[in-house]
C-alpha positions as CSV (number, residue, x, y, z in Angstrom):
1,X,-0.6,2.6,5.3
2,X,-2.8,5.6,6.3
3,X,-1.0,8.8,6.2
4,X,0.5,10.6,9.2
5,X,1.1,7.2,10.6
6,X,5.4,6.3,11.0
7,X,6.2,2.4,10.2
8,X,7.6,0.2,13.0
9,X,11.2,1.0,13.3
10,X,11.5,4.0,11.2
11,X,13.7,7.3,12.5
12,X,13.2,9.9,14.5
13,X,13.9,13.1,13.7
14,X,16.9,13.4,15.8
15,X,18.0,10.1,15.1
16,X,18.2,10.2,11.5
17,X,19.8,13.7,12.2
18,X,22.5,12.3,13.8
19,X,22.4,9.1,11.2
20,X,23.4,11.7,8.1
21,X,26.1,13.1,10.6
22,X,27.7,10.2,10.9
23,X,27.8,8.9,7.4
24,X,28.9,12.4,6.8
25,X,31.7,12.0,9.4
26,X,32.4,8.6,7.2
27,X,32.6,10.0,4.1
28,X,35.3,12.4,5.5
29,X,37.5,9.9,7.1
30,X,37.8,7.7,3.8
31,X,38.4,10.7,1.6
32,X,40.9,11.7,4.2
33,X,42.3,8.3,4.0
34,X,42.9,8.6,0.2
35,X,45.1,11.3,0.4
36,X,47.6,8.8,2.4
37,X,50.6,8.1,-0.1
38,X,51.1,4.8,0.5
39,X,48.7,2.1,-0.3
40,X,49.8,-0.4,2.6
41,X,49.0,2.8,5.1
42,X,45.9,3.6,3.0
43,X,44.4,0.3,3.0
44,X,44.7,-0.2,7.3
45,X,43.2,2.9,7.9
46,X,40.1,2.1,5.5
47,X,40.2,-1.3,7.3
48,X,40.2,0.6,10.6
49,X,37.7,3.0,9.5
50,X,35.4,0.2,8.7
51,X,35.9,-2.1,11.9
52,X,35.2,0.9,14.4
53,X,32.2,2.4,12.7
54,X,30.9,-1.4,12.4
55,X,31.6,-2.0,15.8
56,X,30.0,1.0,17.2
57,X,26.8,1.2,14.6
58,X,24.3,-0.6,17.5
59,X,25.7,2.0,20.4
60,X,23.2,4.0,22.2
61,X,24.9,7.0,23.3
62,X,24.8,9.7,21.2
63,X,28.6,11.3,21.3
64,X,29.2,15.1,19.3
65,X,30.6,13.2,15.7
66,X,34.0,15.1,16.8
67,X,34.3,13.4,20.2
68,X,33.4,9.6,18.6
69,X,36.3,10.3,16.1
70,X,39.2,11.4,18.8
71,X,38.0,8.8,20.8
72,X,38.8,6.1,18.2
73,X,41.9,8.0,17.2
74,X,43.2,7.7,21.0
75,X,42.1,3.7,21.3
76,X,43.7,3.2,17.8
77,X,47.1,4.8,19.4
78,X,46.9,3.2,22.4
79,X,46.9,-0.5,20.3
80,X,49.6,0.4,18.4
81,X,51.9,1.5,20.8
């Protein structure tokens, strides 16, 4: 590959910007998660964790990391009550 040129499919600036943030954002929820005393609790929010950042890794909008997060936090509740 010639130099200066970007390989099909690689990330923008912005986009792998807000990639970090979100892995970031990951990293926080699980270590958040393991603080949770008790392992039955632990293990449905690491579950939970995983399903809604799976679910929403192809979305196109680009939500503030903050918003995404008390979004799922309200749809979580709003199952479970």
């Amino acid at each position: 590959m010639a130099a200066g040129r970007v390989p099909p499919g690689a990330l923008n600036l912005k986009q792998f910007l807000r990639r970090q943030q979100v892995l970031q954002l990951y990293r926080k929820i699980l270590r958040a998660i393991r603080e949770v005393p008790a392992e039955q609790d632990r293990r449905y929010l690491k579950d939970w964790a995983r399903e809604e950042f799976k679910r929403n890794k192809d979305a196109t909008e680009e939500p503030e990391p903050k918003e995404f997060v008390a979004e799922l936090c309200r749809q979580s509740l709003r199952e479970h009550i």
